[in-house]
C-alpha positions as CSV (number, residue, x, y, z in Angstrom):
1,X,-1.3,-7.3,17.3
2,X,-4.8,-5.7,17.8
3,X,-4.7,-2.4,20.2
4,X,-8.3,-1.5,20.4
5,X,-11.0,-0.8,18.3
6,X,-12.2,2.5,18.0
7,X,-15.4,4.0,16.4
8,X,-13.1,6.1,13.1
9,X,-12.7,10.0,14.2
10,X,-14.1,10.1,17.6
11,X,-11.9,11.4,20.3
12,X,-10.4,7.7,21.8
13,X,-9.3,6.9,17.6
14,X,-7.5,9.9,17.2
15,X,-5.5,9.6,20.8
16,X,-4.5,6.5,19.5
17,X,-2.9,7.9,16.3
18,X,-1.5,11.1,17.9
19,X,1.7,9.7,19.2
20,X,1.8,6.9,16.5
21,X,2.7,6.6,12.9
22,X,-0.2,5.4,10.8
23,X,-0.6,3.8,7.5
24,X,-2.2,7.3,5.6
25,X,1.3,8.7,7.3
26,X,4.5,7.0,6.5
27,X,4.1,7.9,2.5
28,X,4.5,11.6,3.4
29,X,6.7,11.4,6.5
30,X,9.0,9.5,3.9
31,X,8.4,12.7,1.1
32,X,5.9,10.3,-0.9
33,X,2.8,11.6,-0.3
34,X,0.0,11.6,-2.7
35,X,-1.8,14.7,-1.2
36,X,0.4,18.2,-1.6
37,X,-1.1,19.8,1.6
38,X,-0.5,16.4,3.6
39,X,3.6,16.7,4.3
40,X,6.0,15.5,7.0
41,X,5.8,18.7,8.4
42,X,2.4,19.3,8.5
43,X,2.1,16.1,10.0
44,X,4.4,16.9,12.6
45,X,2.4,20.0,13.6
46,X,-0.7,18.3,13.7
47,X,0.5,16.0,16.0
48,X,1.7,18.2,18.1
49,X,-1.3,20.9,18.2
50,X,-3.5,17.9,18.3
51,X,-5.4,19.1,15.4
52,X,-6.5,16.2,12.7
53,X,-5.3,16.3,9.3
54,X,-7.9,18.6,7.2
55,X,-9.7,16.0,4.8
56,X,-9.4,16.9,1.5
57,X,-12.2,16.3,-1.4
58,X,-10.3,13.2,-2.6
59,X,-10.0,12.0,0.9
60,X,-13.8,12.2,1.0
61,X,-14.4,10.4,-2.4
62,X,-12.0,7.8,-1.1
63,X,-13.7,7.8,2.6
64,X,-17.2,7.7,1.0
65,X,-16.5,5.1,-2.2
66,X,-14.3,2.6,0.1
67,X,-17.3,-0.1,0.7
68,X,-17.8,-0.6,-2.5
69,X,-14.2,-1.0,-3.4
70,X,-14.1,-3.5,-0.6
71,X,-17.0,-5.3,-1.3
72,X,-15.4,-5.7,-5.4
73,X,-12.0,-6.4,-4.2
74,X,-13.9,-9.4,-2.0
75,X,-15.5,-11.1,-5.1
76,X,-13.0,-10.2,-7.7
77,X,-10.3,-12.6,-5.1
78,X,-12.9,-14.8,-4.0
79,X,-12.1,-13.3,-0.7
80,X,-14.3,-12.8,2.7
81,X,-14.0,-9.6,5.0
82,X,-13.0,-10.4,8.7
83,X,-15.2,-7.5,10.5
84,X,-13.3,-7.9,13.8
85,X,-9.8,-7.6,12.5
86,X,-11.1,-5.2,9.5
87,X,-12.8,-2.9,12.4
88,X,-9.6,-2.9,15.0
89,X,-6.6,-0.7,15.2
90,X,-3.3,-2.8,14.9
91,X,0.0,-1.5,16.0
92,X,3.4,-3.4,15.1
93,X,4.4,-6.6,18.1
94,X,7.7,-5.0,18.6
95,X,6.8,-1.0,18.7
96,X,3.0,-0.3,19.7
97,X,4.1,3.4,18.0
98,X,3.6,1.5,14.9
99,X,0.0,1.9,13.7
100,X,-2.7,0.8,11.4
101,X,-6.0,0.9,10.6
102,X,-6.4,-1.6,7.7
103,X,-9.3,-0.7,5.1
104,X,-10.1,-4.8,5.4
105,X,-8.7,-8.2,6.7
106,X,-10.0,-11.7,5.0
107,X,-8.7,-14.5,6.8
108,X,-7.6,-17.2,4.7
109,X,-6.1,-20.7,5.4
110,X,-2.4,-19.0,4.1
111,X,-3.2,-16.2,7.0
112,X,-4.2,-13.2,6.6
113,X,-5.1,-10.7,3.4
114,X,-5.1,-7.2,3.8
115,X,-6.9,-5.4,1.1
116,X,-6.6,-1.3,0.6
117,X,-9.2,1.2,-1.5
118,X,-8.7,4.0,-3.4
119,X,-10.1,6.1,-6.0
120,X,-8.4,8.5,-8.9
121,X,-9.9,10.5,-11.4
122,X,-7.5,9.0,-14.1
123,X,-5.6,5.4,-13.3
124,X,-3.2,7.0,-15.7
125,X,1.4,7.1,-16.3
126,X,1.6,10.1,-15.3
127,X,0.5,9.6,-11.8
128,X,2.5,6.1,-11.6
129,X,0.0,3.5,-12.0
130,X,0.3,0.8,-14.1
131,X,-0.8,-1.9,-15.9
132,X,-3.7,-3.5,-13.6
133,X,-3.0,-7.0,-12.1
134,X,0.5,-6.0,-11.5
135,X,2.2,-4.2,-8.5
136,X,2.7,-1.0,-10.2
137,X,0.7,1.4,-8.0
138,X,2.1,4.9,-6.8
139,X,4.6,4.8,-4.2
140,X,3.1,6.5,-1.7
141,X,0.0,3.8,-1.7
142,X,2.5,0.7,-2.0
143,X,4.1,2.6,1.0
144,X,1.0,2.4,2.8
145,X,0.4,-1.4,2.0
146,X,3.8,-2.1,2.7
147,X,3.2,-1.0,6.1
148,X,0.1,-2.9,7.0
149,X,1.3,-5.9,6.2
150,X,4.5,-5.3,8.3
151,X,2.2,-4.8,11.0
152,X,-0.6,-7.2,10.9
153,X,1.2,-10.0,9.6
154,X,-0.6,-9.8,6.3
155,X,1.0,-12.9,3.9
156,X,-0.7,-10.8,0.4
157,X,-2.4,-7.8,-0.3
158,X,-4.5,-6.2,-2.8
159,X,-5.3,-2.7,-3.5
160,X,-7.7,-1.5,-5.6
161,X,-8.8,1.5,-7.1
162,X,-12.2,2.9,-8.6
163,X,-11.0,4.9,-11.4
164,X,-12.7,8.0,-13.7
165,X,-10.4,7.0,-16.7
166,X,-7.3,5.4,-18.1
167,X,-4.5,7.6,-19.2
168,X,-7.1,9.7,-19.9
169,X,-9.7,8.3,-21.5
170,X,-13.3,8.0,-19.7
171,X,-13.7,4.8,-18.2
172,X,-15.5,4.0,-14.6
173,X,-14.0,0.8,-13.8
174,X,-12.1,-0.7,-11.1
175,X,-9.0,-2.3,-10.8
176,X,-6.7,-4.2,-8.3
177,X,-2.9,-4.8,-7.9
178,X,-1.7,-7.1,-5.7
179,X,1.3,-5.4,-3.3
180,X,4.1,-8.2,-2.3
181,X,5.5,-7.2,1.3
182,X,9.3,-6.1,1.0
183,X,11.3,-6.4,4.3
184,X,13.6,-4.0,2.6
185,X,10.9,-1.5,2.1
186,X,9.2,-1.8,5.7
187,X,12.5,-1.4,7.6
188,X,13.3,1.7,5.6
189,X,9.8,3.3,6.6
190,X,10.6,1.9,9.7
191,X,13.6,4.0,10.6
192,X,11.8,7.2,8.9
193,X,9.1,6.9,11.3
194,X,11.6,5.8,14.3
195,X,13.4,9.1,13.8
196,X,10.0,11.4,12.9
197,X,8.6,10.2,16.6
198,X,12.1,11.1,18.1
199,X,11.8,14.6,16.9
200,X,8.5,14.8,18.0
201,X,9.1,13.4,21.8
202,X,12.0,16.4,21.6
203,X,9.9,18.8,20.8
204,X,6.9,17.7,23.0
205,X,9.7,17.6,26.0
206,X,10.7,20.8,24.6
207,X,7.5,23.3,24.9
């Protein structure tokens, strides 16, 4: 279900994350995460200090690049942005500690499709993508999918990536991956974040 919607990094979005587990967040509170300086424990002490996660370079290339990855992703699937439920911050029916704020939504007669953008320097083995058109993104960014879709209800998804090269080799080209959901997966990042906001109520109640 829809909480609010928020302007992105003013003060009222980041409240709304602070107590929550977002999508960017339950790769690396379940040790997947695809930054080294963004960790379950440095998440934890953000939280808690109130502090927002320091954006890295890539973060920015990704923050900057993500309209056009969007607006590719819409006419490569023959796909239409919803701006209202792109724009909102969801949070899971059950658990409102469960957040996300989708990169897009396209309503669809089969429901909704939830699309996700990234960028790499190399779409290469080595950092666990594969062949495009399949499912076979990095962990940590199936993770994230995963976890939208849990939450908004989301029937497909497709994530897709502006890349510098493939498996090394120059090549500025985009391509997508469609993410199935997997119950299996979701309750699993489920219980990881239902016991990382347990130790942070104890500590909160503890200071």
């Amino acid at each position: 279900m829809i909480l609010d919607t928020f302007t992105p990094n003013t003060p009222g979005w980041h409240e709304a994350r602070r107590w929550r587990v977002g999508g960017s967040e339950i790769g690396p509170i379940c040790g997947w995460s695809h930054y080294a300086t963004v960790t379950r424990d440095s998440l934890m002490a953000d939280k808690l200090s109130g502090r927002a996660t320091d954006e890295t370079p890539d973060m920015r290339r990704g923050n900057l690049l993500e309209p056009v990855i969007l607006r590719w992703l819409e006419e490569r699937h023959n796909l239409h942005l919803d701006p209202t439920a792109s724009a909102a911050t969801w949070v899971h029916d059950d658990d409102d500690r469960l957040l996300v704020n989708p990169d897009g939504l396209c309503q669809t007669d089969d429901g909704l499709v939830l699309l996700e953008a990234k960028t790499t320097s190399d779409r290469c083995k080595e950092r666990s993508w594969g062949r495009a058109g399949t499912d076979l993104a990095p962990l940590a960014f199936q993770a994230q999918v995963v976890w939208g879709m849990g939450i908004t209800g989301a029937t497909t998804a497709h994530l897709g990536v502006l890349h510098g090269a493939t498996n090394g080799r120059p090549d500025l080209a985009f391509a997508t991956y469609t993410i199935p959901f997997q119950q299996r997966l979701f309750d699993f990042m489920r219980r990881k974040a239902e016991a990382f906001l347990a130790e942070l109520d104890i500590i909160r109640r503890g200071k």
